[in-house]
MDAnalysis code that builds the backbone (N, CA, C; Angstrom):
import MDAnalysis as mda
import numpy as np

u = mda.Universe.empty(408, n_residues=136, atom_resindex=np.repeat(np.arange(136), 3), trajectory=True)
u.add_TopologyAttr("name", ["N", "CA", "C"] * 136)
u.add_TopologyAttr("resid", np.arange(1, 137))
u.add_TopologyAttr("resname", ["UNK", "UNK", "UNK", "UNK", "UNK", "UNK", "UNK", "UNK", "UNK", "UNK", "UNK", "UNK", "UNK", "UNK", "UNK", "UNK", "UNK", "UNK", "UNK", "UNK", "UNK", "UNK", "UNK", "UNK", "UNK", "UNK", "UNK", "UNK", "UNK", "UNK", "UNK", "UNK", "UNK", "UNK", "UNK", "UNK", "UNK", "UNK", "UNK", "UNK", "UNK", "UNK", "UNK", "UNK", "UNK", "UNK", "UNK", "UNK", "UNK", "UNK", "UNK", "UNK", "UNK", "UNK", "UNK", "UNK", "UNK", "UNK", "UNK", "UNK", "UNK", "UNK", "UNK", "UNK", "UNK", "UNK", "UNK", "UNK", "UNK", "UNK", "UNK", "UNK", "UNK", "UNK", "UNK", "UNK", "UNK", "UNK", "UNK", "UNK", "UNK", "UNK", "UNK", "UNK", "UNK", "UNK", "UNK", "UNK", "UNK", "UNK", "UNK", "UNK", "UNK", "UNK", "UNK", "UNK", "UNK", "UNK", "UNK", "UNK", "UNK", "UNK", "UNK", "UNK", "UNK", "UNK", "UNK", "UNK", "UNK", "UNK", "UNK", "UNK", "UNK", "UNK", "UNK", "UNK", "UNK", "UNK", "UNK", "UNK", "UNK", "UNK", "UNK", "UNK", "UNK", "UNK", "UNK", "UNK", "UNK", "UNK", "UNK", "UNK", "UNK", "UNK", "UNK", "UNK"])
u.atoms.positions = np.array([
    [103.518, 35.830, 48.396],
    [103.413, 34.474, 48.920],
    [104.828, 33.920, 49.052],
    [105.367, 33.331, 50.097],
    [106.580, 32.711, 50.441],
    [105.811, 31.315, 50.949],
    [106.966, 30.559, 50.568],
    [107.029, 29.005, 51.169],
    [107.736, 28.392, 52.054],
    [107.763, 27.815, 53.224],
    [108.375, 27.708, 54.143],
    [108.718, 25.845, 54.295],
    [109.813, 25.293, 54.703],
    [109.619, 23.873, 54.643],
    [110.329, 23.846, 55.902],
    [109.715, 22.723, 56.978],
    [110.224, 22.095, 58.433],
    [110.215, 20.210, 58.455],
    [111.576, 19.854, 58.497],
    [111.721, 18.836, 58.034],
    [111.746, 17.935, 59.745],
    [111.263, 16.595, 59.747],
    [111.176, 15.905, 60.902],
    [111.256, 14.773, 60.542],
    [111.828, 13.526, 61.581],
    [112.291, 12.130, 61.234],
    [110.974, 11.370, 62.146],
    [111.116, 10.204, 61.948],
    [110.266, 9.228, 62.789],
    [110.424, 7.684, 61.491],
    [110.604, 7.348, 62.670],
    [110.754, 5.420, 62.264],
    [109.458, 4.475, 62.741],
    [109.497, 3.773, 62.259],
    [108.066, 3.610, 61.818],
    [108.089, 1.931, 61.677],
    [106.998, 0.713, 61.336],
    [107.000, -0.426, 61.051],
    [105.574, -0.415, 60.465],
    [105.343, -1.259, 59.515],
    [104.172, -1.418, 58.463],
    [104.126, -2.869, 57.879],
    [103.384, -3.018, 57.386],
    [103.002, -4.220, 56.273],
    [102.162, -3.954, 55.261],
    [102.373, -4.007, 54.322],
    [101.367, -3.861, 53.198],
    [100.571, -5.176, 53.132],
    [99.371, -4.742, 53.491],
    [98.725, -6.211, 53.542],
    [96.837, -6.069, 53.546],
    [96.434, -6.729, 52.726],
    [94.516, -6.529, 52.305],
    [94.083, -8.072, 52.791],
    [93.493, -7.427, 54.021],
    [92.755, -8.693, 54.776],
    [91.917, -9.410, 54.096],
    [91.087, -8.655, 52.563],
    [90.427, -9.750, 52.025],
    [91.546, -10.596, 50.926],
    [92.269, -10.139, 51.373],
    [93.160, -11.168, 49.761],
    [94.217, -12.853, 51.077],
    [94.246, -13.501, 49.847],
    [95.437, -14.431, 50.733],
    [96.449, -13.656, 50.562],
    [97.569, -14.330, 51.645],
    [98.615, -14.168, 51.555],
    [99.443, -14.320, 50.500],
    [99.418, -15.313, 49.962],
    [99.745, -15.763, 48.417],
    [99.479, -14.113, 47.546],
    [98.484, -13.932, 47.583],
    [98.167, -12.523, 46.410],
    [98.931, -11.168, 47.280],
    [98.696, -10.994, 48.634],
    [99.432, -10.338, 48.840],
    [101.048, -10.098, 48.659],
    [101.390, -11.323, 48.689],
    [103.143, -11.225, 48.158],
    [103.124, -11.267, 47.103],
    [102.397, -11.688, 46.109],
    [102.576, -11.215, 44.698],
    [102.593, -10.002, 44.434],
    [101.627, -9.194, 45.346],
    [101.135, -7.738, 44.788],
    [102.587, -6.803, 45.700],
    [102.563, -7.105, 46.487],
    [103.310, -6.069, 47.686],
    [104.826, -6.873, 47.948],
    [104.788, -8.143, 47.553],
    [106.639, -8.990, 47.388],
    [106.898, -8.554, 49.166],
    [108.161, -8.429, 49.485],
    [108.333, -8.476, 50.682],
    [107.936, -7.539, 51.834],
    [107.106, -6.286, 51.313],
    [106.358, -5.287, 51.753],
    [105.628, -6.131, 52.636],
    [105.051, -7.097, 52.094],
    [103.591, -7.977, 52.761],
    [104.489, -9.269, 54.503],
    [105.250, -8.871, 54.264],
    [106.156, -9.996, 55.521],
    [105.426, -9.555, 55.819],
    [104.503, -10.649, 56.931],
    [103.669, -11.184, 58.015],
    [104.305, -10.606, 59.257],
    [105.665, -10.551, 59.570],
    [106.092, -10.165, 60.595],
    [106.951, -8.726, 60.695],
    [106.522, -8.161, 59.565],
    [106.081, -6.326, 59.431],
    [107.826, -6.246, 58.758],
    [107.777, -4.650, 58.698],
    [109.453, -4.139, 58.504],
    [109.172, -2.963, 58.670],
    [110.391, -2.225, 58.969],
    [110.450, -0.543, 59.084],
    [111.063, 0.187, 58.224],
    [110.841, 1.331, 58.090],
    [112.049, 2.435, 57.533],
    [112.155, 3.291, 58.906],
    [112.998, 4.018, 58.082],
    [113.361, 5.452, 58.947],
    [112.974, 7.099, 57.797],
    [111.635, 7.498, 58.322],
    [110.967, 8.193, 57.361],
    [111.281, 9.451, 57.594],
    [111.407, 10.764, 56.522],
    [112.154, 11.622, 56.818],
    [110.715, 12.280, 55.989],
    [110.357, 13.237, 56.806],
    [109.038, 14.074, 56.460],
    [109.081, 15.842, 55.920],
    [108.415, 15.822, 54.694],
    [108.970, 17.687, 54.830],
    [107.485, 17.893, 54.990],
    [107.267, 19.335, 55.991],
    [106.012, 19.786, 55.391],
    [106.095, 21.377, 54.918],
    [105.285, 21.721, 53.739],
    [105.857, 22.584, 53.370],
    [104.516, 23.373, 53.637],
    [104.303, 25.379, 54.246],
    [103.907, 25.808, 54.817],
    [103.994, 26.918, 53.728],
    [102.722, 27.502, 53.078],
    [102.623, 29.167, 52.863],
    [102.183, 30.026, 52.680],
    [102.301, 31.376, 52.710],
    [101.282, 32.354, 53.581],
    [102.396, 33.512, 53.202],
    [101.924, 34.613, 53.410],
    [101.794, 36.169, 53.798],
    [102.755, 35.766, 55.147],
    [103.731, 36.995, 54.666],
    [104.675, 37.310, 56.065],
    [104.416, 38.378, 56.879],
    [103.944, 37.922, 57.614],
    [103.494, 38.855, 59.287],
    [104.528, 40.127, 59.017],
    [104.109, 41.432, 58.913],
    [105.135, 42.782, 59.023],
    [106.070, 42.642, 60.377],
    [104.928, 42.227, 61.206],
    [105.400, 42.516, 62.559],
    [106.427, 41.457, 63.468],
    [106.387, 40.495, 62.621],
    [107.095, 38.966, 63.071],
    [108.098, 38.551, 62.184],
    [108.078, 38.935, 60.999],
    [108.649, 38.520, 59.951],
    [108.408, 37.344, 59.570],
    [107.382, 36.515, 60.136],
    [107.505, 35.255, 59.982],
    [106.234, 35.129, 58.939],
    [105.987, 33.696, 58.597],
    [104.507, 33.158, 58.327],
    [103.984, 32.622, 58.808],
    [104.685, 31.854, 59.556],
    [104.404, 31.068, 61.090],
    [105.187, 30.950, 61.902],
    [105.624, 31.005, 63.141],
    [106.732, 30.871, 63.929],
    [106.781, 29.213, 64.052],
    [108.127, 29.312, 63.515],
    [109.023, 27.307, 63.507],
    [108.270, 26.645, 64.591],
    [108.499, 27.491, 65.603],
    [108.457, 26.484, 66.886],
    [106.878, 25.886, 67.024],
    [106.120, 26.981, 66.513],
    [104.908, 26.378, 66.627],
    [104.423, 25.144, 65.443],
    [105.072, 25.173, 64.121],
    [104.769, 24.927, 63.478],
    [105.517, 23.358, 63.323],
    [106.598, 23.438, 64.290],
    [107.134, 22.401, 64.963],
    [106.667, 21.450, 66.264],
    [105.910, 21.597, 67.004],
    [105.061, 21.699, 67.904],
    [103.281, 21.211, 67.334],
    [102.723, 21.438, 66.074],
    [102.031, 20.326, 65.269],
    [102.498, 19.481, 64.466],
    [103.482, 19.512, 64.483],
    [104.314, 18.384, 63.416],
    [104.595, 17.142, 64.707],
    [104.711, 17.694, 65.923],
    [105.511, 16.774, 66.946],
    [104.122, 15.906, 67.213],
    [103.148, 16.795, 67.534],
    [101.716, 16.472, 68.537],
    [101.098, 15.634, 67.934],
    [100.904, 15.963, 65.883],
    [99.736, 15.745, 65.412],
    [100.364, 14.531, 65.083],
    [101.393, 14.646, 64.183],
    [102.016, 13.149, 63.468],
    [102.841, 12.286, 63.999],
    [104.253, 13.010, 64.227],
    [105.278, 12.148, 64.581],
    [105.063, 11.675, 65.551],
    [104.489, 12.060, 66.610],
    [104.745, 11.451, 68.492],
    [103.524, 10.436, 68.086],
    [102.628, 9.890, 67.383],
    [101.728, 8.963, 67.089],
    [102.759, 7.994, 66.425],
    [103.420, 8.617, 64.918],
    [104.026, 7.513, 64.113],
    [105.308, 6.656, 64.642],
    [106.015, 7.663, 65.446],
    [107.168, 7.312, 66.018],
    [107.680, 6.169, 66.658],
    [108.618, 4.871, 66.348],
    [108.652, 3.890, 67.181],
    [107.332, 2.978, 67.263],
    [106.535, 3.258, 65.900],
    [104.853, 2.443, 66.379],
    [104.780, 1.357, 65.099],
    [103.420, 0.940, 65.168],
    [103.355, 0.101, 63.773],
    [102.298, 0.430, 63.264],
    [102.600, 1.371, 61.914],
    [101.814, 1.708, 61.386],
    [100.174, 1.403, 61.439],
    [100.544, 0.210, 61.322],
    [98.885, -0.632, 60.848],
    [98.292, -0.757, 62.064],
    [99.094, -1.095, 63.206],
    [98.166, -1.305, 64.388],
    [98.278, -0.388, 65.733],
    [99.247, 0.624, 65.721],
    [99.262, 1.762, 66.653],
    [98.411, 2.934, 66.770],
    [98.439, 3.686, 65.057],
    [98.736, 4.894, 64.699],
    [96.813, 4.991, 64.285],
    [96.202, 5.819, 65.252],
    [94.692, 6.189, 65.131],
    [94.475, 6.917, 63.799],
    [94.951, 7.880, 63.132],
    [94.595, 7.999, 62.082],
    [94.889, 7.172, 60.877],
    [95.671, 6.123, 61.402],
    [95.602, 5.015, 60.038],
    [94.904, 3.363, 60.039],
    [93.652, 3.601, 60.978],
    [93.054, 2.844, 60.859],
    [92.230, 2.231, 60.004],
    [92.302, 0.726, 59.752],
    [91.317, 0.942, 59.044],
    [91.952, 1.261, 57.006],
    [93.461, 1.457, 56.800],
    [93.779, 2.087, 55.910],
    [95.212, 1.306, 55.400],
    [95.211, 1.078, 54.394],
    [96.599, 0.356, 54.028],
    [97.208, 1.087, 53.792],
    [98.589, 0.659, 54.489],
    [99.713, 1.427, 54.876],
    [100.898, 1.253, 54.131],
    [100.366, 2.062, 52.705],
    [101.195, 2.573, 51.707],
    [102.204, 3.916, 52.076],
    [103.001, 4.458, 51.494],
    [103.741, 5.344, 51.547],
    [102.660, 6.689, 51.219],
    [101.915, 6.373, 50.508],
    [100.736, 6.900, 49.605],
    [99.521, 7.627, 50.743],
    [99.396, 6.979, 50.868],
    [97.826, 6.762, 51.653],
    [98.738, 7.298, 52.999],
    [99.745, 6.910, 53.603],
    [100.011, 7.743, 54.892],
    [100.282, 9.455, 54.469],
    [100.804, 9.665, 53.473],
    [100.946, 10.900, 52.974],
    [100.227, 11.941, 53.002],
    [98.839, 11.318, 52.586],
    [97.347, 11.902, 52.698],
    [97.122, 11.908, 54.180],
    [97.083, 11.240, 54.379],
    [96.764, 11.215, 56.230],
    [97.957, 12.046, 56.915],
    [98.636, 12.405, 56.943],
    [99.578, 12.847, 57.391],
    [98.962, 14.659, 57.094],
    [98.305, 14.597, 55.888],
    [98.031, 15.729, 55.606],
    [96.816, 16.343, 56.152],
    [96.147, 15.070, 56.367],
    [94.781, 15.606, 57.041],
    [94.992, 15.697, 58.521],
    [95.661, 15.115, 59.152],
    [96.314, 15.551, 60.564],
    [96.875, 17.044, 60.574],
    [97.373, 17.413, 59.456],
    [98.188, 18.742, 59.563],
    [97.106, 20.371, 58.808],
    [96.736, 20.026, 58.143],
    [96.105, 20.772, 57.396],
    [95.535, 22.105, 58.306],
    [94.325, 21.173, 59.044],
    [93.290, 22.645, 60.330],
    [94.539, 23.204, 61.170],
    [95.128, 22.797, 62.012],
    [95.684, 22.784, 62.850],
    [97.219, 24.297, 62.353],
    [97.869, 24.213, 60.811],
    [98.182, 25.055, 60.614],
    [97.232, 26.117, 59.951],
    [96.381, 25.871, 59.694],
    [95.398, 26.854, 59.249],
    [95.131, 27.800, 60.538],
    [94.910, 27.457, 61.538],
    [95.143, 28.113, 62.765],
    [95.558, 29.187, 62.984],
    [96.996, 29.151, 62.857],
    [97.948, 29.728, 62.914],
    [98.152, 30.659, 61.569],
    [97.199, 30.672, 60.638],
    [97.582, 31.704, 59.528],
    [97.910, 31.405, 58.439],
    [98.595, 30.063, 58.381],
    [99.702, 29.772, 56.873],
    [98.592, 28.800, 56.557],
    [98.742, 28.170, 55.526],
    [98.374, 27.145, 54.520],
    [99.102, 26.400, 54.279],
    [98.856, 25.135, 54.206],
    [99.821, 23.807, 54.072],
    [99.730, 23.310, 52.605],
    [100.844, 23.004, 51.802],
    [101.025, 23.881, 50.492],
    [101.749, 22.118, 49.922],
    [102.452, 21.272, 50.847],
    [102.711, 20.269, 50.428],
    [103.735, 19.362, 51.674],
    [103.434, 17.986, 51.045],
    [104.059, 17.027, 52.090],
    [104.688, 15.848, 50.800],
    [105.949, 15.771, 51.762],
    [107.252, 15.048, 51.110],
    [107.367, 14.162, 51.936],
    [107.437, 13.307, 51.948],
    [107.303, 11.448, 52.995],
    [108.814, 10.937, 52.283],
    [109.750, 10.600, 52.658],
    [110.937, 9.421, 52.069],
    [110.480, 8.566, 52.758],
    [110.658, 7.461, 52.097],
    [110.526, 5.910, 53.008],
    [111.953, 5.579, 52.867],
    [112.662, 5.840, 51.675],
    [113.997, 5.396, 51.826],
    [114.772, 6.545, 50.926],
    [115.648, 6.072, 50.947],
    [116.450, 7.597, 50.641],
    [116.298, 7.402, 49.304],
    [115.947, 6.394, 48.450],
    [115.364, 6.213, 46.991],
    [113.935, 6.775, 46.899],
    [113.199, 6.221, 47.568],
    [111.477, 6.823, 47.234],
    [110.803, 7.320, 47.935],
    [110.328, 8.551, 47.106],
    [109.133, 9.109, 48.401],
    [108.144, 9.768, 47.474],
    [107.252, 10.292, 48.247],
    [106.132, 10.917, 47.977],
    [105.939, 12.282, 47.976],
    [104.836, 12.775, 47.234],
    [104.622, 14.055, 47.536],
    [103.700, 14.524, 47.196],
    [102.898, 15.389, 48.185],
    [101.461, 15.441, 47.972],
    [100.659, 16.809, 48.333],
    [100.153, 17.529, 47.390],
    [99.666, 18.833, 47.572],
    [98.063, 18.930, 47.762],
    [97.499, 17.631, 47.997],
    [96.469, 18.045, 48.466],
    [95.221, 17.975, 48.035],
])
């Protein structure tokens, strides 16, 4: 078993915010996360890929493809959007660092299964201090 990691950027805008709460509780709970008039990072994504190396390819998956669901499934949705009100798989879903992580994973998961490898873990930075990481 080898592990493979393909790292990709996308910037992004969100609010942490629970339509049944006031605003008042939301800035208590979420502080400036909850601005009404959103904020961004610039999110730096790993996904990590692994599997049995092909004799014949040397590979476990070829990059490009495995670059090519990273582009389709996640980033070209998250990219330049707002979380909460663009991005179809995060409907409906508060847009934690957390909770996109998971989703991010369920976008990716079938799609490299496809192709042979197993998706083994996902690394989200929101800022170059905190991020996530999630096996699944």
């Amino acid at each position: 078993m080898i592990y493979i990691t393909r790292k990709e950027r996308f910037n992004a805008a969100h609010k942490l915010y629970r339509e049944d709460w006031t605003q008042e509780k939301n800035t208590e709970t979420f502080g400036k996360c909850a601005n009404p008039n959103w904020h961004g990072h610039n999110y730096d994504l790993y996904v990590t890929i692994k599997g049995e190396i092909d004799p014949e390819t040397g590979f476990v998956i070829d990059l490009k493809e495995l670059k090519k669901i990273i582009l389709e499934e996640v980033v070209n949705k998250l990219d330049h959007k707002n979380i909460n009100m663009d991005v179809d798989f995060m409907k409906g879903k508060l847009a934690s660092t957390e909770i996109l992580a998971i989703a991010i994973w369920d976008q990716l998961k079938a799609p490299i299964a496809k192709h042979g490898a197993e998706l083994h873990a996902i690394k989200l930075f929101e800022t170059e201090n905190n991020y996530v990481e999630y096996f699944g």
